[in-house]
C-alpha positions, 0 to 999 in steps of 0.5 A: 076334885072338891069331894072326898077321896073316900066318898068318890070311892065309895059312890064312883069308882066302886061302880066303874071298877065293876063294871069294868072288870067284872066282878061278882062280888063287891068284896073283890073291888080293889081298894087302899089298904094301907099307906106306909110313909117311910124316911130313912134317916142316916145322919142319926148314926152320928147325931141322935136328936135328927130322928127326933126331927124327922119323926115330928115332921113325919107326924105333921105330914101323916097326922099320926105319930111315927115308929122309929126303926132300929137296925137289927144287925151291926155294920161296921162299914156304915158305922152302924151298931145293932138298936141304933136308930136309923129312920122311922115310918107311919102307916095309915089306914082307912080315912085317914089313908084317903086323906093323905092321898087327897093332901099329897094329890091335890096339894104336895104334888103341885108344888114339887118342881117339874113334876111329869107324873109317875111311872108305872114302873113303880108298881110292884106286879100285885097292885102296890104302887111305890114312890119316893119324894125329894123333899118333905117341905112339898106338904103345906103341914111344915114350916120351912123356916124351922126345919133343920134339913131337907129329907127325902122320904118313900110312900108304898100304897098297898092296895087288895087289887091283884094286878098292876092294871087294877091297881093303876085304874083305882089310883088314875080313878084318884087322880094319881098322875101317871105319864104312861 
């Protein structure tokens, strides 16, 4: 697992993804599109410097500076008013997708506690996968000692494949784990 993410596509999967489904043109083989990195920040409502925290831990852990989302209608409920920020995300694209997913593989995923693996009950019927994590310290990017909360965030890999098996191949290919 010491090669590159993109490499390993580039010169295996490629050619097993082929053969194995058939395609005609080499355009066709499902690849990673794009990954979205999503924390939603509610306590921003009431605190605003909690984006700010949020968002720089979201640039160490994508390596790539966030857009915060505003709420586009107000909810009286959630205390919520129309432009407030309520969380920000990243997508990343091409390397620097495929080095994202090699650090949360080979180095995030180990260190969440009592992981089994996902489900492929996360796959959306187009070959999209999503999932959320827990905590943000799993990446290695933060310093536990200066972070102010533990946040939870959610990843959706975007892939061109057009099915959920597809889809779950090019990721198992990745060394994605999947317990079923």
């Amino acid at each position: 697992m010491l090669e590159k993410f993109k490499e390993l596509y580039n010169t295996q999967i490629k050619k097993e993804m082929q053969n194995e489904f058939g395609y005609n043109n080499i355009q066709a083989i499902p690849k990673i599109e794009k990954i979205v990195i999503n924390m939603g920040v509610g306590k921003a409502a009431i605190d605003s410097k909690v984006i700010n925290n949020a968002a720089s831990d979201l640039a160490l852990i994508s390596g790539q500076k966030p857009m915060v989302i505003k709420t586009k209608k107000s909810i009286a409920t959630f205390k919520l008013r129309e432009g407030m920020k309520v969380g920000c995300k990243v997508t990343l694209r091409k390397d620097r997708a495929y080095d994202f997913l090699e650090r949360l593989i080979i180095v995030a995923l180990p260190r969440v506690k009592e992981f089994q693996g996902f489900s492929s009950k996360g796959f959306d019927g187009r070959g999209n996968f999503n999932f959320g994590l827990k905590e943000q310290i799993v990446f290695s990017e933060i310093n536990y000692d200066k972070i102010d909360a533990i946040r939870g965030m959610n990843i959706t890999i975007v892939t061109n494949a057009k099915t959920d098996v597809e889809g779950k191949k090019l990721l198992s290919m990745l060394y994605f784990p999947f317990y079923n």
